[in-house]
TIRO-2110 file (N, C-alpha, C; in Angstrom, 1 decimal):
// TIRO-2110
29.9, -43.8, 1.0, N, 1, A
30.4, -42.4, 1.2, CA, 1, A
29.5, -41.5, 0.4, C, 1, A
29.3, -41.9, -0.7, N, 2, A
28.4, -41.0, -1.6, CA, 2, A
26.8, -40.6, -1.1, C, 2, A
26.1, -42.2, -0.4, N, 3, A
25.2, -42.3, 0.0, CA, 3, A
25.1, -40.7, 1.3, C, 3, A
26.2, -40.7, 2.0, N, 4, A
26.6, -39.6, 3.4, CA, 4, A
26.5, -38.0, 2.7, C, 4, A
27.3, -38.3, 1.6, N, 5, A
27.1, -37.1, 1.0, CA, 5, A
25.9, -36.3, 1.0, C, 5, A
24.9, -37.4, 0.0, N, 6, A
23.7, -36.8, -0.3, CA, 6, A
23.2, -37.0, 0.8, C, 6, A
23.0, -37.7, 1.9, N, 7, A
21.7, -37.5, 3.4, CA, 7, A
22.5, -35.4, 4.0, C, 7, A
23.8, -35.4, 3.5, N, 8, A
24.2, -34.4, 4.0, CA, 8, A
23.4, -32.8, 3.2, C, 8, A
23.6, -33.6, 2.2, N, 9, A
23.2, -32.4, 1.3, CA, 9, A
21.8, -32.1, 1.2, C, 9, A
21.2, -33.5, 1.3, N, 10, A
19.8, -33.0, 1.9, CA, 10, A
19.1, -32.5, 3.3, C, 10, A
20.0, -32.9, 3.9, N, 11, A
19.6, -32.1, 5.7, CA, 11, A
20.0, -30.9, 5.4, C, 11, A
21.0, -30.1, 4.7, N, 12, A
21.4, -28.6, 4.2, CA, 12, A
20.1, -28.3, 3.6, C, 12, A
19.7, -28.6, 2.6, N, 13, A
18.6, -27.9, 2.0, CA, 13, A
17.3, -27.8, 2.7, C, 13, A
16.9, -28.9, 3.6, N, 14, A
15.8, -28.7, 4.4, CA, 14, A
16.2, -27.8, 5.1, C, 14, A
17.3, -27.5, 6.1, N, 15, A
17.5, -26.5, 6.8, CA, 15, A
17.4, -24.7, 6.5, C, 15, A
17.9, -25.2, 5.3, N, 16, A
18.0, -24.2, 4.2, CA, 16, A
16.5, -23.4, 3.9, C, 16, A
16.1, -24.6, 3.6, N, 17, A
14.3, -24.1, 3.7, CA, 17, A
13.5, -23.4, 4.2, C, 17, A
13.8, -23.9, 5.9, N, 18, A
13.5, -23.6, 7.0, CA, 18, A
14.1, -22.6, 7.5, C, 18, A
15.3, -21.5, 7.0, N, 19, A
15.7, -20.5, 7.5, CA, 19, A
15.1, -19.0, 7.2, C, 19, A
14.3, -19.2, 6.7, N, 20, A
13.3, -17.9, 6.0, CA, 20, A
12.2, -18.2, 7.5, C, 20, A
12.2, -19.0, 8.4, N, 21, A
10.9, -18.5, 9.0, CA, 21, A
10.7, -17.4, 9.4, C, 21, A
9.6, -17.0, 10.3, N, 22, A
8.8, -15.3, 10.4, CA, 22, A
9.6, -15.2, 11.8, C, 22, A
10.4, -16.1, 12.6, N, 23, A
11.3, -14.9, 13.2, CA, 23, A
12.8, -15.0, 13.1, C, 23, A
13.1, -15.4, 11.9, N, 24, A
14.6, -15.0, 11.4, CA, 24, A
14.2, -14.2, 9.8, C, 24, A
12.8, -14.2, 9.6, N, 25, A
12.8, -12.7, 8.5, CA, 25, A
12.3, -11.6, 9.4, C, 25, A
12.0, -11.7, 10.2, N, 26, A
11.9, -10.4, 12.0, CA, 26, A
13.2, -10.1, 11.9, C, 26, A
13.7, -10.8, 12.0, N, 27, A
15.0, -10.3, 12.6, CA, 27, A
16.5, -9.9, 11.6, C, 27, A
15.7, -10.1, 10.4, N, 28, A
16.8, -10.0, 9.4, CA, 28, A
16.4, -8.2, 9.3, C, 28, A
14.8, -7.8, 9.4, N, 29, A
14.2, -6.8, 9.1, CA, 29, A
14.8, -5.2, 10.0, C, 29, A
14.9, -6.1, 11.4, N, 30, A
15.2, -5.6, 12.9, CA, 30, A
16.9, -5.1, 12.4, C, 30, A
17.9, -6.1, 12.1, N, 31, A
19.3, -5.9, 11.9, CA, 31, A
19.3, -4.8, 10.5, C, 31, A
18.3, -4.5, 9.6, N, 32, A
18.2, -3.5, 8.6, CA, 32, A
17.9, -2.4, 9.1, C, 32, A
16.7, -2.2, 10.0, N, 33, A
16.5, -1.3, 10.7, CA, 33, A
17.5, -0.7, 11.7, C, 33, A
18.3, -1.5, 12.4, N, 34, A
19.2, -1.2, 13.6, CA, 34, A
20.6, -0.6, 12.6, C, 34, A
21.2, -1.1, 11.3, N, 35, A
21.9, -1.0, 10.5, CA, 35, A
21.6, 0.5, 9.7, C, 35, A
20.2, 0.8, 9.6, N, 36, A
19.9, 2.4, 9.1, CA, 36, A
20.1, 3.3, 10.0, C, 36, A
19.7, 3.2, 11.6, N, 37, A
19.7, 4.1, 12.4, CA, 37, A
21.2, 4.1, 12.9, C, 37, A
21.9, 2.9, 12.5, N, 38, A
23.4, 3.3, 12.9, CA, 38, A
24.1, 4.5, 11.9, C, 38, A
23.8, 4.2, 10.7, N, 39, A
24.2, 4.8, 9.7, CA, 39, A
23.8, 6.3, 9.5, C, 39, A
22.5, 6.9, 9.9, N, 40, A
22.1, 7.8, 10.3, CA, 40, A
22.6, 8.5, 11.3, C, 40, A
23.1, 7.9, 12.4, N, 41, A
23.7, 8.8, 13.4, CA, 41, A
25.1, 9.3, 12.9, C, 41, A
26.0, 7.9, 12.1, N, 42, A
26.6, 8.3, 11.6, CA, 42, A
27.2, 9.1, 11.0, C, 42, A
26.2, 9.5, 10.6, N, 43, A
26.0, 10.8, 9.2, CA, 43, A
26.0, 11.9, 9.7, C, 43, A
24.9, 12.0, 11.2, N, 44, A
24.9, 13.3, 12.0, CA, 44, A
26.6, 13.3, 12.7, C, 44, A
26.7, 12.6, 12.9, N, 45, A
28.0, 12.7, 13.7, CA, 45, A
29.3, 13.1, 12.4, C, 45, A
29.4, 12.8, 11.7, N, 46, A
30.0, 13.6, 10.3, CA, 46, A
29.6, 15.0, 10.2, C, 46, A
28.1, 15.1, 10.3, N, 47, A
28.0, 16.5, 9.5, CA, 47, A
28.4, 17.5, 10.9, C, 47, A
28.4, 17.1, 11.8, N, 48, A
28.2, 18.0, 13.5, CA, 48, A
29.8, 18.4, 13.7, C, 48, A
31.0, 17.4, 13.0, N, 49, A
32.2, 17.8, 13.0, CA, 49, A
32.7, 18.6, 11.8, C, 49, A
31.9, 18.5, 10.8, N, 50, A
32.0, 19.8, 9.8, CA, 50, A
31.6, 20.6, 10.5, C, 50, A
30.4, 20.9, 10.5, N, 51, A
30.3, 22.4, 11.1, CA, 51, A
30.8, 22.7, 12.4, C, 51, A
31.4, 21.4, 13.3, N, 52, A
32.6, 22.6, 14.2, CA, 52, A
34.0, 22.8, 13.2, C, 52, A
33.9, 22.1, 12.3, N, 53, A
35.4, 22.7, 11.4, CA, 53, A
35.4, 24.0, 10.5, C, 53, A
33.6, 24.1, 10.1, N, 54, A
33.3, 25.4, 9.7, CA, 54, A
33.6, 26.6, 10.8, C, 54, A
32.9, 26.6, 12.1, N, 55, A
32.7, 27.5, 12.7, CA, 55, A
34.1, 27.8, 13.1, C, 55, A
35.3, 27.1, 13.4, N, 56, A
36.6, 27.1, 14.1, CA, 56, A
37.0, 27.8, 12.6, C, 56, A
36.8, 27.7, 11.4, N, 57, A
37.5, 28.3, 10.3, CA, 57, A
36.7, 30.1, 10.6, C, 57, A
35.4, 30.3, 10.4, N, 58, A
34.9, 31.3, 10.4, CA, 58, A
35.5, 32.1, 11.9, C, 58, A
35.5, 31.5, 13.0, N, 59, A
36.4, 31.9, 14.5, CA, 59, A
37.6, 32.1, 13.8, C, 59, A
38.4, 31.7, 13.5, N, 60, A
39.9, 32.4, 12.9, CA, 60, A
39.9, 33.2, 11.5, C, 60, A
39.0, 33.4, 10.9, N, 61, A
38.8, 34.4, 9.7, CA, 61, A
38.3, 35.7, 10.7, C, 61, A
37.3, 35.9, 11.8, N, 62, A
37.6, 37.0, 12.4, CA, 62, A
38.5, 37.2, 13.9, C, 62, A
39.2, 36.5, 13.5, N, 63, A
40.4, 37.2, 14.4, CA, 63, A
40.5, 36.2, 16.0, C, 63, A
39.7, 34.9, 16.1, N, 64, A
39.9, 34.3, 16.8, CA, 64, A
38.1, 34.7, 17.6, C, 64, A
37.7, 35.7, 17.4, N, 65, A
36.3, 36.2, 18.7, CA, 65, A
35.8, 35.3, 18.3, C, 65, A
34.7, 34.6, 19.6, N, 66, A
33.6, 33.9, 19.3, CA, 66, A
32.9, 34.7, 19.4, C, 66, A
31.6, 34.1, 18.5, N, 67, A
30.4, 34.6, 17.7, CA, 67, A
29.2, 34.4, 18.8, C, 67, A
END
């Protein structure tokens, strides 16, 4: 049993080794990239609903007219 253990524990570490190749560090780089541009839009999509909460405040400070 112990013998099972370790053949286990060593097929994890080789594998383990082997998970850094150049196209799962591609693709770790790609999900960083794809994870910034989400987060970015993000951000625009936050700031785009302030300033319609700005402009709808400034529209009812003069009286309802649009600008």
């Amino acid at each position: 049993m112990d013998q099972e253990l370790g053949d286990q524990n060593f097929d994890l570490e080789k594998k383990s080794e082997n998970s850094f190749a150049v196209g799962d560090y591609d693709s770790y780089w790609e999900q960083i990239r794809r994870l910034d541009k989400k987060a970015e839009f993000q951000q625009l999509v936050r700031r785009m609903k302030q300033l319609e909460d700005e402009r709808e405040i400034i529209r009812q400070d003069n009286g309802g007219k649009k600008n």
